[in-house]
C-alpha positions as CSV (number, residue, x, y, z in Angstrom):
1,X,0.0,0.0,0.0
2,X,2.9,2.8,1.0
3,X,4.7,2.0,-2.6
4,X,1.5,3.1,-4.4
5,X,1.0,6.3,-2.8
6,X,4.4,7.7,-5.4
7,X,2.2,7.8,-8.7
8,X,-1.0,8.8,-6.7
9,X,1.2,12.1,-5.3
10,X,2.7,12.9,-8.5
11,X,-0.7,13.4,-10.3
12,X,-1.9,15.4,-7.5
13,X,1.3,17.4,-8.1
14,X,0.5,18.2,-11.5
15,X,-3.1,19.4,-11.2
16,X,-1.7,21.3,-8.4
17,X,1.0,23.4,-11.0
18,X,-1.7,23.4,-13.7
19,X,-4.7,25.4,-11.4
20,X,-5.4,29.0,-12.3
21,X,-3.7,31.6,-10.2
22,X,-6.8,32.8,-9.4
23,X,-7.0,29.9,-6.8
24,X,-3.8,31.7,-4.6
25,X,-5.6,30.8,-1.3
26,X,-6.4,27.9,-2.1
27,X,-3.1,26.8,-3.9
28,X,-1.1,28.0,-0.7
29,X,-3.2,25.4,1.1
30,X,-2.3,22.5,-1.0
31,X,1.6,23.3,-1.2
32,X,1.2,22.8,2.9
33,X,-0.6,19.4,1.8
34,X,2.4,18.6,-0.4
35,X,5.0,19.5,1.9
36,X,4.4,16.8,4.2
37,X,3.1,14.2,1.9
38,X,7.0,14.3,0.8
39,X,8.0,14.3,4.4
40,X,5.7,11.0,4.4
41,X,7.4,9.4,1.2
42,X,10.6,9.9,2.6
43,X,10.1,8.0,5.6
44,X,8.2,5.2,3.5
45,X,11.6,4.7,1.6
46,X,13.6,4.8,4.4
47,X,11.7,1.6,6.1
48,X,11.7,0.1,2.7
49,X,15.5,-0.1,3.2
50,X,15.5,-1.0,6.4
51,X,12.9,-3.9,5.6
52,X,15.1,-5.2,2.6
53,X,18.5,-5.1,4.9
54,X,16.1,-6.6,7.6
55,X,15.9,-9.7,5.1
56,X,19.7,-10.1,4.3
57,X,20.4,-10.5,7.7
58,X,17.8,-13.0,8.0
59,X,18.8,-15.0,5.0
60,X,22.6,-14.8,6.2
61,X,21.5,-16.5,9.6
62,X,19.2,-18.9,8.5
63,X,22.6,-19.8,6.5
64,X,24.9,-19.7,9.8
65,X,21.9,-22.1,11.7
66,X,21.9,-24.5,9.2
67,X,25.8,-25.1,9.1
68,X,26.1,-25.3,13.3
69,X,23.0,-27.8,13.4
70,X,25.5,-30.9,13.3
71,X,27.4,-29.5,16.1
72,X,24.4,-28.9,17.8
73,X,23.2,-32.3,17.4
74,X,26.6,-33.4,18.8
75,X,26.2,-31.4,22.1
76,X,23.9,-33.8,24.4
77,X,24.3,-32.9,28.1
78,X,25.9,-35.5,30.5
79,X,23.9,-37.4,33.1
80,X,23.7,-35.4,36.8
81,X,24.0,-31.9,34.9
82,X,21.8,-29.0,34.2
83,X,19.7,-28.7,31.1
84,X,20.9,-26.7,28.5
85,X,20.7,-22.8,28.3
86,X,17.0,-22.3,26.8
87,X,18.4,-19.1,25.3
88,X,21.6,-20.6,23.7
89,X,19.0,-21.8,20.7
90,X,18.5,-18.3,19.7
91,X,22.2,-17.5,20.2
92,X,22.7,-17.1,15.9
93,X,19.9,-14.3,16.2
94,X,21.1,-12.1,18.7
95,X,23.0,-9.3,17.4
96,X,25.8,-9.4,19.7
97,X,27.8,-12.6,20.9
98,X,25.8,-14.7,23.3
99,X,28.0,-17.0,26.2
100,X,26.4,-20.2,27.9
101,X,26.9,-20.4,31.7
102,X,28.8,-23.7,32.4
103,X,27.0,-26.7,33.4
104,X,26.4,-27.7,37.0
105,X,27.1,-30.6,38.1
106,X,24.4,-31.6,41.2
107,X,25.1,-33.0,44.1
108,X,25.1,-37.2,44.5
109,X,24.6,-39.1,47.6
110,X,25.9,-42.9,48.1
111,X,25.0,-45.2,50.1
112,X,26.6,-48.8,50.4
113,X,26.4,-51.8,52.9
114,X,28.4,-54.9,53.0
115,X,29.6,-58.1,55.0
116,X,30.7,-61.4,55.4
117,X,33.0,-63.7,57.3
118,X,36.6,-63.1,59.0
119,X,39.5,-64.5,59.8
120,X,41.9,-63.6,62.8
121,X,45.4,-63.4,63.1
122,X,48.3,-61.8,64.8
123,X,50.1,-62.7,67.7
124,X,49.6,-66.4,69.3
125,X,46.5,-66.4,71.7
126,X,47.2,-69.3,74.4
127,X,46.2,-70.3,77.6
128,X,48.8,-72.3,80.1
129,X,47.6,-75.0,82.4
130,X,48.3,-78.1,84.1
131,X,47.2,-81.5,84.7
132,X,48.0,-83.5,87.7
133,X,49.4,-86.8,87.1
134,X,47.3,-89.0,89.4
135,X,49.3,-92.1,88.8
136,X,51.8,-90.4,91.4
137,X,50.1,-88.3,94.2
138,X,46.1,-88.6,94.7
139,X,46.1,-84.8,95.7
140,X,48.6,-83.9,92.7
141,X,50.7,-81.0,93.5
142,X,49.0,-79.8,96.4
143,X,51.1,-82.4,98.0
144,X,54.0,-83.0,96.4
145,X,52.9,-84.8,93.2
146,X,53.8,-84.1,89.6
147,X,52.0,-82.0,87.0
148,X,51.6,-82.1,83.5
149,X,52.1,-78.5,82.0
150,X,50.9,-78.0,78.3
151,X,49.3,-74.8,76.5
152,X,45.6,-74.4,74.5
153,X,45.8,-72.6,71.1
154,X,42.6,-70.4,71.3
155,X,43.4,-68.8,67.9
156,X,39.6,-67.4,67.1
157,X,37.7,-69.6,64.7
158,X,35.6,-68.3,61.4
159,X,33.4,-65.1,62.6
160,X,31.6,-62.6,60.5
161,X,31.6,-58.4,60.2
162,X,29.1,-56.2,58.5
163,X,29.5,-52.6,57.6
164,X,27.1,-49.6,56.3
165,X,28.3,-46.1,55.2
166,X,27.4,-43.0,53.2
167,X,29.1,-40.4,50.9
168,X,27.9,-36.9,49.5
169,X,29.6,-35.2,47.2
170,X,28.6,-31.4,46.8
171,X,26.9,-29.8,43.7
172,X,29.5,-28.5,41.5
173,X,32.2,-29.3,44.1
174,X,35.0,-32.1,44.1
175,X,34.7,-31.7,48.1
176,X,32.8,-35.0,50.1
177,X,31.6,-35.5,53.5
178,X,31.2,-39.4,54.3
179,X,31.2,-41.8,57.3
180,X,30.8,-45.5,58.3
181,X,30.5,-47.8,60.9
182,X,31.4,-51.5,61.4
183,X,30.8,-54.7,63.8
184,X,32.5,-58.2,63.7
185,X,33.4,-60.7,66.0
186,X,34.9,-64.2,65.8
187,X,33.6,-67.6,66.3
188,X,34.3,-69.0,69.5
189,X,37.5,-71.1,70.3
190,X,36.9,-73.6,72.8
191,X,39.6,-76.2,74.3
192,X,39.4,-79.2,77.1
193,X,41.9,-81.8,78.5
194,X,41.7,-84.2,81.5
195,X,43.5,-86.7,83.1
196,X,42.5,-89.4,85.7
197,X,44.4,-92.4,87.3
198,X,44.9,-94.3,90.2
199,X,48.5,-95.0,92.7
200,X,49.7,-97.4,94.5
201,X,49.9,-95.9,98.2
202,X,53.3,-98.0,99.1
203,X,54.6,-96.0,95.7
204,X,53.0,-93.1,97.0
205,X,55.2,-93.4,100.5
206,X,58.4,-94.3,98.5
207,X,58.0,-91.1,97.1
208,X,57.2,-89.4,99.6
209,X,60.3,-90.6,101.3
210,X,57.8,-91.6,104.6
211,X,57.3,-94.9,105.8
212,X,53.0,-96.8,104.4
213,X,50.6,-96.0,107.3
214,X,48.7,-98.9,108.3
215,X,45.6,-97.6,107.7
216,X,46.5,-96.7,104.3
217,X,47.7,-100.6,103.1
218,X,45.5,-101.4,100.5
219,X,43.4,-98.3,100.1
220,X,42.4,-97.0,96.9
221,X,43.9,-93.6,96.0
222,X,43.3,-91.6,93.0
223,X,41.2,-88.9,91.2
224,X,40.2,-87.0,88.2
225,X,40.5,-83.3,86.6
226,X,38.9,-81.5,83.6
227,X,40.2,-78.2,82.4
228,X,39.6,-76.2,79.8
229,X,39.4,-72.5,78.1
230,X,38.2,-70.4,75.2
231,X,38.2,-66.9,73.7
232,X,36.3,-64.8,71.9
233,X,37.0,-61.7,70.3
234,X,34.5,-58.4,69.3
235,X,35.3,-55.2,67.8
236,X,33.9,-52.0,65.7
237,X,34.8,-48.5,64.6
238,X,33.0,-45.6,63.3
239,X,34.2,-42.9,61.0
240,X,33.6,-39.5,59.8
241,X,35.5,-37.9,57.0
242,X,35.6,-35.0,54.6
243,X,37.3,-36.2,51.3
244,X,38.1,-34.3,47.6
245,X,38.2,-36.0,44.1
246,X,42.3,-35.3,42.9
247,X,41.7,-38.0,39.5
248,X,38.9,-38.3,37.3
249,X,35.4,-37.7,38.3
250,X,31.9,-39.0,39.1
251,X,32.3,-42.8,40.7
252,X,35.0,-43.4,39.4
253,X,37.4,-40.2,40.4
254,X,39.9,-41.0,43.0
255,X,39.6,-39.2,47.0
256,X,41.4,-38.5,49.1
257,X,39.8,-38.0,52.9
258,X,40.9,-37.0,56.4
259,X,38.5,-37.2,59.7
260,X,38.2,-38.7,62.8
261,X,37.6,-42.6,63.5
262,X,36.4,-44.2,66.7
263,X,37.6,-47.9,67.8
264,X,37.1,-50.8,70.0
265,X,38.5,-53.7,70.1
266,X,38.3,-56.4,72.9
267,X,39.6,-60.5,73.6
268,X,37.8,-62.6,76.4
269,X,39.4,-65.3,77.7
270,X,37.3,-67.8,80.0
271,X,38.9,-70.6,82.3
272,X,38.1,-73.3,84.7
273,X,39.5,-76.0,86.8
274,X,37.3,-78.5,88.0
275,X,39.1,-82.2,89.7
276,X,38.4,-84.8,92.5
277,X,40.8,-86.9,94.8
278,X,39.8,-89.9,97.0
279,X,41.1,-92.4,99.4
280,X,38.8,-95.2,99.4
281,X,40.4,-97.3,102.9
282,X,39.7,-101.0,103.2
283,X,37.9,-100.4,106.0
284,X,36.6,-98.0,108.1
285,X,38.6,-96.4,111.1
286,X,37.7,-93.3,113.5
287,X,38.6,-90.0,112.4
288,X,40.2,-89.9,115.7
289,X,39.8,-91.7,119.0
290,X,36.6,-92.3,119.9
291,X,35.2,-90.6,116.7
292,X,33.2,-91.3,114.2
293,X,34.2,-94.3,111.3
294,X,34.8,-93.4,108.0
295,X,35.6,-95.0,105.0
296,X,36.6,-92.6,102.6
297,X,37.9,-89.2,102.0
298,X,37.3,-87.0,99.2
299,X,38.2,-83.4,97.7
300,X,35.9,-81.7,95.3
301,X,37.8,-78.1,94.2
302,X,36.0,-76.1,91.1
303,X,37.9,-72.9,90.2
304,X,36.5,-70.6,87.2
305,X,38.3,-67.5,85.4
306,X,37.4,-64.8,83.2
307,X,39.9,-62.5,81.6
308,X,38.9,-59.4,79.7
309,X,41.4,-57.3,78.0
310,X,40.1,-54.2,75.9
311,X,41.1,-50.9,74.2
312,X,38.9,-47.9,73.8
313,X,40.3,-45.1,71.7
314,X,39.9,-42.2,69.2
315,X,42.4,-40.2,66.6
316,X,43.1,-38.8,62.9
317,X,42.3,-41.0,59.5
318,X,43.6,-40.4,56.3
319,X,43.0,-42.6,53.4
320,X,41.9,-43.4,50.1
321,X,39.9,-44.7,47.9
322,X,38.6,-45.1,44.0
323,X,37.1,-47.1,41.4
324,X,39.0,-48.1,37.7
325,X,36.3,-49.3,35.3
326,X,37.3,-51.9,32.9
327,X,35.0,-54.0,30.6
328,X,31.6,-52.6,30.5
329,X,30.2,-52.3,33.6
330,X,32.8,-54.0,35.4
331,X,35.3,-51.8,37.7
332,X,38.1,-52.5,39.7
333,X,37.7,-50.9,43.5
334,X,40.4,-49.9,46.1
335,X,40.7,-48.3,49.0
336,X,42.9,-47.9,52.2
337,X,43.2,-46.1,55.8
338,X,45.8,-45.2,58.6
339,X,44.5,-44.2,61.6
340,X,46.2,-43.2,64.8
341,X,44.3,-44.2,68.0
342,X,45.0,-42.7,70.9
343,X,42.7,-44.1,74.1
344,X,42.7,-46.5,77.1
345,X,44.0,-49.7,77.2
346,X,42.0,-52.1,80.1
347,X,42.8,-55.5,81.6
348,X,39.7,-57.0,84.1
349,X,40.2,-60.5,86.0
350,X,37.3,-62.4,88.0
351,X,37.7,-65.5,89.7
352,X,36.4,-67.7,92.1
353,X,37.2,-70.9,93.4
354,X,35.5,-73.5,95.9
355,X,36.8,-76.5,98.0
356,X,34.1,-79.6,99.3
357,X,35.4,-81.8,101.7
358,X,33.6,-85.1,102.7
359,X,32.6,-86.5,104.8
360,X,30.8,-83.5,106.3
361,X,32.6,-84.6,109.9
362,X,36.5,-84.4,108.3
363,X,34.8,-81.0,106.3
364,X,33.9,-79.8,110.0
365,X,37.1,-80.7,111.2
366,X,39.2,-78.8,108.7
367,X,37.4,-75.6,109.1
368,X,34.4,-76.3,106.3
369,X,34.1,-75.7,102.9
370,X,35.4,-72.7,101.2
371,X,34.8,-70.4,98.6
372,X,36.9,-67.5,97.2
373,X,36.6,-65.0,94.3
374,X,39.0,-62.1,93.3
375,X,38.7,-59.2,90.8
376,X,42.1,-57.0,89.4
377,X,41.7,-54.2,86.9
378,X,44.1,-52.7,85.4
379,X,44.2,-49.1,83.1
380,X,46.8,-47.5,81.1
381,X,47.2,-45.0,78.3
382,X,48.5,-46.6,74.9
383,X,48.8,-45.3,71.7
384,X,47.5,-48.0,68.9
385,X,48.4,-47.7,64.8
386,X,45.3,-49.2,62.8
387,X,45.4,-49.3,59.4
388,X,43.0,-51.5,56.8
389,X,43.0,-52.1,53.1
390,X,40.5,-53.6,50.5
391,X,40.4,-54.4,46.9
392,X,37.8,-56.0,44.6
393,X,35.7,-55.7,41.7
394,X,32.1,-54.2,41.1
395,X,29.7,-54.5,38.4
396,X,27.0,-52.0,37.7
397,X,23.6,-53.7,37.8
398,X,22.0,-49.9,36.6
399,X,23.2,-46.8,36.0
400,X,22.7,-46.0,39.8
401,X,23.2,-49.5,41.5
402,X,26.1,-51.7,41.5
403,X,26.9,-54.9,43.3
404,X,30.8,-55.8,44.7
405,X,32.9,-58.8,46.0
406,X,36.1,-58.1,47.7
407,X,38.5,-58.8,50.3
408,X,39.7,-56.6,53.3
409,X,42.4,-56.5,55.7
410,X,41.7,-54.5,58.9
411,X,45.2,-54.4,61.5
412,X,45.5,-53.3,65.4
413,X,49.0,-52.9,66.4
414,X,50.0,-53.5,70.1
415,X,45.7,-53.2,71.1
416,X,45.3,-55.7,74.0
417,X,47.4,-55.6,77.4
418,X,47.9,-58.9,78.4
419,X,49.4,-59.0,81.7
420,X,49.0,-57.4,85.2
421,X,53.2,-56.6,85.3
422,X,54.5,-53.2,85.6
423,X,55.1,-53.5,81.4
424,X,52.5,-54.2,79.6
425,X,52.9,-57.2,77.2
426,X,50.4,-56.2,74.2
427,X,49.5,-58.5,71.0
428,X,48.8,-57.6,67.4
429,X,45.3,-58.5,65.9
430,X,44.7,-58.9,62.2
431,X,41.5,-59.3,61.2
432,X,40.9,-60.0,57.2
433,X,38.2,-61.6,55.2
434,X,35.8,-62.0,52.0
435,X,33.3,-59.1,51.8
436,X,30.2,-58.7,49.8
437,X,28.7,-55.4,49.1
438,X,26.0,-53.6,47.5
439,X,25.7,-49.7,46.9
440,X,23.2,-47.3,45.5
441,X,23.8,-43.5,44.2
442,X,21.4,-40.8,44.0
């Protein structure tokens, strides 16, 4: 519509110039009219060039669009980051050059549980008794008689530990906070001997050096005794840590973390004693003159310990860990601590012990039966070096869910006081094992 307006003003133009002068008034006011028709055209032509550059610069974009669409095609945004800039679409029709914030990663959270069973090692865990040799003395070494000494092994049998932790990395940070806490304890190591026999009293007196009483010619002498011990141990630990990715990133960048971990370990050693020694006479005779007959004598003792060594501390961790995929979803998993433990280390021992005399009349004539029970505790400070490692291999059920097999190695160096002397005789525990695991990322 504005183009046609040219060949409508220029015929008005003429019949202007052609009107009589006689019109003067009139022909003033259509010169006004004329002035700003051309005012008029000369903005209609300078929005017709506008319009027509308006249309290169389409056409030149629509070019430079077409030419960055396979790079744009290319460009699909990784999992656990921000969707794309809406405005980077229209980023060929801006006039001036547009710049894409970076991507966000978000935050994740983990969390992972395992277990299964354990071995322990370390330093030998024994127990020292004796047996009486009743083919000698019917009241053993309580009177002069030979013992048999010999040790138990109570190395811990097969036990199991279990463990559950977490770990959140920070939205657009390499920087993790994480923790974990862990049980176990061993199986149960139990150990008996005994011994029983008879003597001879004349070979009893040659030994003795001491002439055969009378009353003791052909009287039966002899006994029995059971003894026996086991151990046990129990520990756990708890964690907190605050790690950073330095290799790689997502779940399979290497951390490095430093915190605070927690520790107990204990051993329980339980003992007893149990044996019984008789004279069987011919027959009977008083206790004394005028007394009673009897025709036998006998000794019941029972005698029952419990020792419970312990270590209760707290200090710095450092350690590592990281995940190296391989083959698909497979990945290979590592990780290792050092911890420092400084704490208390605590030594506990009950017993008791009871001796039955019979008959009642010889009990009542040595002063009855007796009973006894001691406890000793003993506390110190000790320092104790803990360290652990584990390695396996993990396979990625989903893209959030992965399942693991591995073995671990947990050490405690110098952790349980052994003695009641003024220096303490400590042990090494090793505790090491197949583990199972499953974790889950969010």
């Amino acid at each position: 519509m504005k183009k046609i307006i040219l060949p409508v003003l220029a015929i008005g133009s003429a019949w202007v110039i052609s009107g009589t002068a006689g019109h003067a008034e009139q022909g003033n006011d259509v010169l006004v009219r004329l002035n700003a028709l051309e005012k008029e055209n000369a903005a209609i032509r300078k929005e017709n060039t506008a319009l027509r550059e308006n249309k290169t610069l389409r056409q030149h974009n629509a070019a430079l669009k077409s030419s960055a669409a396979p790079q744009a095609a290319q460009a699909v945004p990784e999992a656990g980051t921000r969707r794309a800039d809406p405005f980077g679409a229209y980023a060929a029709d801006l006039p001036l050059a547009y710049k894409a914030p970076v991507a966000e990663t978000r935050g994740q959270f983990r969390v992972w549980g395992e277990g299964g069973a354990i071995f322990s090692g370390g330093d030998p865990v024994a127990q020292d008794y004796t047996l009486t040799d009743f083919s000698l003395a019917y009241l053993g070494t309580n009177l002069g008689g030979s013992g048999i000494p010999s040790s138990f092994d109570l190395t811990p049998k097969i036990g199991w530990d279990a463990a559950a932790g977490f770990d959140y990395r920070f939205a657009g940070s390499p920087w993790h906070v994480s923790g974990q806490f862990r049980y176990g304890e061993s199986g149960k190591t139990s150990r008996t001997a005994s011994s029983a026999g008879t003597t001879d009293p004349q070979a009893y007196a040659d030994f003795l050096g001491i002439p055969l009483p009378a009353v003791l010619a052909g009287a039966n002498i002899g006994g029995s005794q059971t003894v026996g011990a086991s151990y046990k141990e129990n520990h756990w630990l708890a964690d907190l840590a605050v790690g950073r990715d330095i290799l790689g990133s997502g779940p399979s960048a290497m951390q490095v973390k430093g915190g605070l971990r927690i520790a107990e370990f204990i051993g329980t050693t339980g003992a007893f004693n149990n044996s019984n020694s008789y004279v069987n006479l011919v027959a009977p005779v008083p206790i004394f003159a005028g007394g009673p007959l009897i025709g036998s004598l006998t000794l019941d003792q029972a005698s029952a310990s419990n020792l419970r060594s312990s270590f209760l501390g707290a200090g710095p961790r450092i350690g590592i860990e990281g995940s190296v995929p391989f083959a698909g979803n497979w990945a290979f998993d590592y990780l290792g601590d050092a911890a420092v433990l400084f704490g208390n280390q605590k030594l506990v021992s009950t017993s008791t012990s009871t001796f039955v005399f019979g008959p009642p009349v010889y009990a009542a004539l040595l002063g009855g039966n007796n009973s006894f029970s001691d406890r000793s505790t003993d506390q110190r400070f000790a320092t104790v070096f803990n360290a652990d490692i584990q390695v396996g291999v993990s396979y990625w059920m989903t893209q959030n869910v992965k399942l693991s097999a591995s073995y671990r190695l947990d050490a405690y160096f110098n952790v349980l006081n052994q003695t009641f002397a003024a220096t303490s005789q400590t042990t090494d525990r090793y505790i090491h094992g197949p583990r199972l695991g499953v974790s889950a990322q969010f």
